[in-house]
C-alpha positions as CSV (number, residue, x, y, z in Angstrom):
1,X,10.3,111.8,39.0
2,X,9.5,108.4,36.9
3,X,11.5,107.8,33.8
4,X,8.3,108.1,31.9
5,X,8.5,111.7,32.0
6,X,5.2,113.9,33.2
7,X,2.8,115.3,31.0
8,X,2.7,119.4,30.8
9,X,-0.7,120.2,29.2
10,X,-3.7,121.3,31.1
11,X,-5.7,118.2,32.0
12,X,-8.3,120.1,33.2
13,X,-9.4,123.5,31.3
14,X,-12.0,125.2,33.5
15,X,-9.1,124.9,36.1
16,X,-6.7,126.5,33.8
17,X,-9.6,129.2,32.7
18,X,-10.1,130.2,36.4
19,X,-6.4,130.9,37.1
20,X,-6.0,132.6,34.6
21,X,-9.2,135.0,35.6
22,X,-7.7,135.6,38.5
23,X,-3.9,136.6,37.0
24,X,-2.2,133.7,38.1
25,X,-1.1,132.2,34.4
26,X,-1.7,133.0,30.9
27,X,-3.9,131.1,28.2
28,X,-0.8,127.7,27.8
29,X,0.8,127.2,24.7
30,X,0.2,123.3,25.0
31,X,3.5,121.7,25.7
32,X,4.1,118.0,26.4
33,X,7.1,116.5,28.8
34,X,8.7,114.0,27.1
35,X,10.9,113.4,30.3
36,X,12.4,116.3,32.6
37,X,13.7,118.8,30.8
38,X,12.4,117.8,27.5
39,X,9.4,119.7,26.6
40,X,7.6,119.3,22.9
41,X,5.3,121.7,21.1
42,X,3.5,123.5,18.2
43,X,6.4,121.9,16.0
44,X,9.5,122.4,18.2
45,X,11.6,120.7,21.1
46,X,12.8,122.5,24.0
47,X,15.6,120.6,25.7
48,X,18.8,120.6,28.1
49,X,21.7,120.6,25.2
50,X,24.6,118.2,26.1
51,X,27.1,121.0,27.0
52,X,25.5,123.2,28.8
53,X,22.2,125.8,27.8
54,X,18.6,124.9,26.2
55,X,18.0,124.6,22.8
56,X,14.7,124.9,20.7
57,X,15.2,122.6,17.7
58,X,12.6,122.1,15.0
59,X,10.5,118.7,14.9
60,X,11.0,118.6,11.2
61,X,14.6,118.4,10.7
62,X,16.6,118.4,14.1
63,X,17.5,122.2,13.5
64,X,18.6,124.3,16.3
65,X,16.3,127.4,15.9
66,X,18.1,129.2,19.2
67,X,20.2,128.3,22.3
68,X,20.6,130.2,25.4
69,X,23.3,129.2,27.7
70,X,21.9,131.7,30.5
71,X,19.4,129.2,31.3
72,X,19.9,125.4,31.8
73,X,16.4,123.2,32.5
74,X,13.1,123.9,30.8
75,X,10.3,123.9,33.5
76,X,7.2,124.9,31.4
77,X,5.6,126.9,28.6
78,X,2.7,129.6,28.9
79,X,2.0,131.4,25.5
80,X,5.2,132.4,24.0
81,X,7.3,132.7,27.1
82,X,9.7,130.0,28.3
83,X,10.1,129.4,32.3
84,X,13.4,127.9,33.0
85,X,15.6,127.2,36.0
86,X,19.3,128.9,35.8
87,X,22.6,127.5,36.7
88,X,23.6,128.9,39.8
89,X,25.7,128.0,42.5
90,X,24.2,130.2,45.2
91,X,21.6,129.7,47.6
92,X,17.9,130.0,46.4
93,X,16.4,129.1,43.2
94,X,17.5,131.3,40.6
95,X,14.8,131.2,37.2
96,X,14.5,133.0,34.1
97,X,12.1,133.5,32.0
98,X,12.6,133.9,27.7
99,X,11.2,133.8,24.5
100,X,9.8,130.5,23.3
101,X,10.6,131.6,19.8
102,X,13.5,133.0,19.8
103,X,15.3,132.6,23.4
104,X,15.6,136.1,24.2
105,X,15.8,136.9,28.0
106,X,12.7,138.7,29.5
107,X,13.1,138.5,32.9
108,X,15.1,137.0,35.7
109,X,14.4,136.3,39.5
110,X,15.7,134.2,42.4
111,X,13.2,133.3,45.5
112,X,14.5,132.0,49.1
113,X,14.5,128.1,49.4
114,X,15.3,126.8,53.2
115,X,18.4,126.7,54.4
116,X,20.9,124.0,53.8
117,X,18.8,123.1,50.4
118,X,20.2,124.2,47.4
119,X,19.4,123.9,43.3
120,X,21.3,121.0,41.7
121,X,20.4,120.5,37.9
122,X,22.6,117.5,38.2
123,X,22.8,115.2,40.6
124,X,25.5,114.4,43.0
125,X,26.8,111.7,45.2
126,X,23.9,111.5,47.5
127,X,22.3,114.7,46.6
128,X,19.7,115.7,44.4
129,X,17.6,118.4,43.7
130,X,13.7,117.7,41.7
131,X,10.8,119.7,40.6
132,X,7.3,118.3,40.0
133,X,5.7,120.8,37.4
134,X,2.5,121.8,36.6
135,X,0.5,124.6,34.8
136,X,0.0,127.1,37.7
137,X,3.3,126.1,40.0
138,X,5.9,122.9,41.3
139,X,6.5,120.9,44.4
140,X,10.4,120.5,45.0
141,X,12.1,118.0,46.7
142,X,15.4,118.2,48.2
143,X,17.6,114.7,49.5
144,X,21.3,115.1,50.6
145,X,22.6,111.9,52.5
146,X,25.6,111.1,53.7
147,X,27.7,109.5,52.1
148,X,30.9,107.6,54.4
149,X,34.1,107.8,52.8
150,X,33.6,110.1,50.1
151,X,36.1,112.9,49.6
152,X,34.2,116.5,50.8
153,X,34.1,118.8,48.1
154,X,35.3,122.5,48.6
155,X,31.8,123.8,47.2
156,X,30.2,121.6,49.6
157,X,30.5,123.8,52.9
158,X,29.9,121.0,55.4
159,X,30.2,123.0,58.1
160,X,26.9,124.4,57.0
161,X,25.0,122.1,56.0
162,X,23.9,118.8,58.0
163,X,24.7,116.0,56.7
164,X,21.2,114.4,56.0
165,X,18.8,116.9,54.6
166,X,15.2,115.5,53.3
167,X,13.4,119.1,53.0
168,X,10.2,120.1,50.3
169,X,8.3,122.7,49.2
170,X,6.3,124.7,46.7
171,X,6.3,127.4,44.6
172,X,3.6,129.2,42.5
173,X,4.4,130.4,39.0
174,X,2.5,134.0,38.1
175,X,3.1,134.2,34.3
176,X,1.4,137.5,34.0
177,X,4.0,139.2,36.7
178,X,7.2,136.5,35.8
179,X,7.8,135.7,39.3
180,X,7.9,132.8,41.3
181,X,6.1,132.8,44.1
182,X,5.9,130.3,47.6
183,X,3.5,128.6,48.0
184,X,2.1,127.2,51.5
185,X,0.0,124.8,49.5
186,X,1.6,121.8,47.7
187,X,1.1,122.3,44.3
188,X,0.6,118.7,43.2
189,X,-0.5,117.4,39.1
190,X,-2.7,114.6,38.7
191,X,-0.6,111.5,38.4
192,X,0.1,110.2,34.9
193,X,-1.7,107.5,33.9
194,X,0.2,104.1,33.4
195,X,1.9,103.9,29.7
196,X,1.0,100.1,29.0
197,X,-2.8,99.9,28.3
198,X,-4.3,96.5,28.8
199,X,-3.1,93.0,29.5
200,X,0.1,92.0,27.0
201,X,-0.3,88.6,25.3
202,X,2.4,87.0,23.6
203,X,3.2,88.7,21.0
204,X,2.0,92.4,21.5
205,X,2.4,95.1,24.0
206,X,0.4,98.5,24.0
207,X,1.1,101.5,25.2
208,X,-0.1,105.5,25.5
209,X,1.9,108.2,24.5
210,X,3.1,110.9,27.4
211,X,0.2,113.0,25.9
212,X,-2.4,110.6,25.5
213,X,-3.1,111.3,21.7
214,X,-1.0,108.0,20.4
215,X,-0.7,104.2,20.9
216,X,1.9,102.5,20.3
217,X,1.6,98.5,19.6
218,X,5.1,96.6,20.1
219,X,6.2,93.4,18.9
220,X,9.3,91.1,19.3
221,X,10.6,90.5,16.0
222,X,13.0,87.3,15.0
223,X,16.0,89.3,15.4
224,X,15.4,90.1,18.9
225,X,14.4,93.9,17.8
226,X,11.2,95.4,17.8
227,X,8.6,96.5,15.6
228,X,6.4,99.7,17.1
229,X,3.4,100.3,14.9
230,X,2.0,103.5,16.0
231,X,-1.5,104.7,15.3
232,X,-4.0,107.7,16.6
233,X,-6.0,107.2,19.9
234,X,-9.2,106.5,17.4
235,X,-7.2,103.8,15.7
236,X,-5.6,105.4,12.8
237,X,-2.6,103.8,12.0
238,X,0.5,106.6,11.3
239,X,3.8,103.9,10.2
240,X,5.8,102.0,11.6
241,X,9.4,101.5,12.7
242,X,12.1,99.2,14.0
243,X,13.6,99.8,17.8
244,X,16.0,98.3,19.9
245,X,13.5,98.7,22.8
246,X,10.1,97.5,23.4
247,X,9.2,100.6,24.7
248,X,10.6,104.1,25.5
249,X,8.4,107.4,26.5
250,X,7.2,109.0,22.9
251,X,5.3,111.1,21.2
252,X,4.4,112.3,18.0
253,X,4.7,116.0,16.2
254,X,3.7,116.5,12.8
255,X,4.5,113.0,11.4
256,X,7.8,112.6,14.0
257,X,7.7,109.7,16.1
258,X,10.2,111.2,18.8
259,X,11.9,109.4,22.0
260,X,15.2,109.0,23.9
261,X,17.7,106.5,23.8
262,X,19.0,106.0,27.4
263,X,22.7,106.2,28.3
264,X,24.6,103.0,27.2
265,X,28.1,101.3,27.4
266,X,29.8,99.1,25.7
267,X,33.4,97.2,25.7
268,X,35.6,97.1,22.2
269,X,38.7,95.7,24.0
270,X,40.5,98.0,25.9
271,X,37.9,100.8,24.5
272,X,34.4,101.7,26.4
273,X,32.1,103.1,23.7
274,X,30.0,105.8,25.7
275,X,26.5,106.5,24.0
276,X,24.3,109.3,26.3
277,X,20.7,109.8,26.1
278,X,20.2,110.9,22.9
279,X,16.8,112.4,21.4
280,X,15.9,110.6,18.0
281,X,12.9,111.7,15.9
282,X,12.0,109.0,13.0
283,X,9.5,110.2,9.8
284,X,6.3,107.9,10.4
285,X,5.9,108.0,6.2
286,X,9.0,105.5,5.8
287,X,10.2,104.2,9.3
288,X,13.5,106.1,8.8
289,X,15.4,108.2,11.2
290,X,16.1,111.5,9.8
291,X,17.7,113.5,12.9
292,X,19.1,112.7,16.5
293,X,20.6,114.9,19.3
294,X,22.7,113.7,22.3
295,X,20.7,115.8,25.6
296,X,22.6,116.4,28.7
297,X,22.7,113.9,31.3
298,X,21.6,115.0,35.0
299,X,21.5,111.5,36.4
300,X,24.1,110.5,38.9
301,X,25.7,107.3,38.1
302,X,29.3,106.8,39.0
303,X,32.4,106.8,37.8
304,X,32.6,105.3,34.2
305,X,35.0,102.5,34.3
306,X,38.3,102.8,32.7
């Protein structure tokens, strides 16, 4: 999946009206992805907390209103209930679904996935497990290459698995019965439109927000920086603020401008000063950032150097 992030929110509502006729999902609770595992809406953030669990932390002030550590990667949001991927390190895909508000466990289930694939939240060296979600189901995609040289793991059972594995499939989700269902169709979203609208000129770069409701206008300042000025999609402008980047995936709730920082390093001496994607919400009223919270990191990269 693109860095961008994909956008969760029906894009097409007599679709969404005639699954749910038919039982196969509930009226949504609209809910943006930011980026995977990073879902925004009605006011709140569902994310993949640093160490472990989600958390649903208020747009206002960075407050965690609940975390579950039963559960570990958002995958969407129907009405009030949660649908998120569990930690496991068994075969099959092992879900649960919870309360939006309040995290409480409703249900859990697990449904068959091929053999030799299994569910990685993070990936590995050479192996990676990623879902493509929509409102009625996901594609997933499973690599594992070989990798020459590299120490085998005691959890990685070699002997059965092959050593190159490039397997997919899809699953339905049924929000009315909680389950998870396969599917023999691939169940494919419409692909997200490109962030940067228009040609750039000199000074000024545009872009879309990962819902479409926002624009964002950035310019290079003296200072090397950046100044985002971000307005409605009618043209309404909202503030302003300063940024190290000329553009990151964003959105705006209730006045928060929110985005993540990627993963940085940097050398003091003999130090490395490790900074992980962190989630940052700035108030559109003053430019100011008034809460941030580091979010786990599922990315392979590496050993960090010494």
């Amino acid at each position: 999946m693109s860095d961008g992030g994909q956008v969760m929110h029906i894009r097409n509502v007599l679709g969404c009206w005639s699954l749910c006729a038919i039982g196969l999902i509930s009226p949504p609770l609209a809910a943006t992805e930011l980026q995977p595992g990073l879902l925004l809406g009605d006011n709140r953030v569902w994310l993949m907390a640093q160490d472990g669990g989600v958390a649903c932390v208020a747009v206002d002030n960075g407050e965690e209103l609940w975390i579950s550590r039963d559960i570990a990667q958002p995958v969407g949001i129907s009405e009030s209930q949660l649908l998120a991927l569990r930690e496991t390190t068994r075969e099959g895909l092992s879900y649960a679904w919870v309360e939006a508000d309040s995290g409480q466990r409703l249900a859990v289930g697990r449904a068959e996935l091929p053999e030799g694939v299994r569910v990685l939240i993070d990936e590995r060296l050479g192996e990676s497990f990623a879902i493509n979600a929509n409102d009625s189901g996901f594609d997933w995609h499973y690599r594992r290459s070989e990798v020459r040289g590299a120490p085998e793991s005691e959890d990685d059972n070699m002997a059965k698995r092959s050593a190159s594995v490039d397997n997919q499939g899809a699953f339905r989700i049924d929000w009315s019965k909680r389950a998870v269902i396969e599917s023999r169709v691939d169940i494919h979203k419409a692909p997200p439109r490109a962030a940067e609208i228009g040609t750039p000129d000199a000074a000024t770069r545009r872009f879309r927000s990962q819902s479409d409701a926002f624009r964002l206008a950035s310019e290079r300042q003296a200072d090397g920086r950046y100044r985002w000025t971000i307005s409605t999609a009618q043209g309404e402008t909202l503030g302003a603020v300063t940024s190290d980047y000329s553009y990151r995936p964003f959105d705006v709730i209730a006045g928060r401008l929110l985005f993540v920082t990627p993963l940085s390093m940097r050398r003091d001496g003999a130090e490395v000063a490790l900074s992980m994607p962190t989630l940052v919400a700035y108030d559109l009223a003053n430019g100011e950032r008034v809460w941030q919270r580091e979010l786990r990191d599922t990315r392979y990269r590496g050993p960090y150097p010494p």
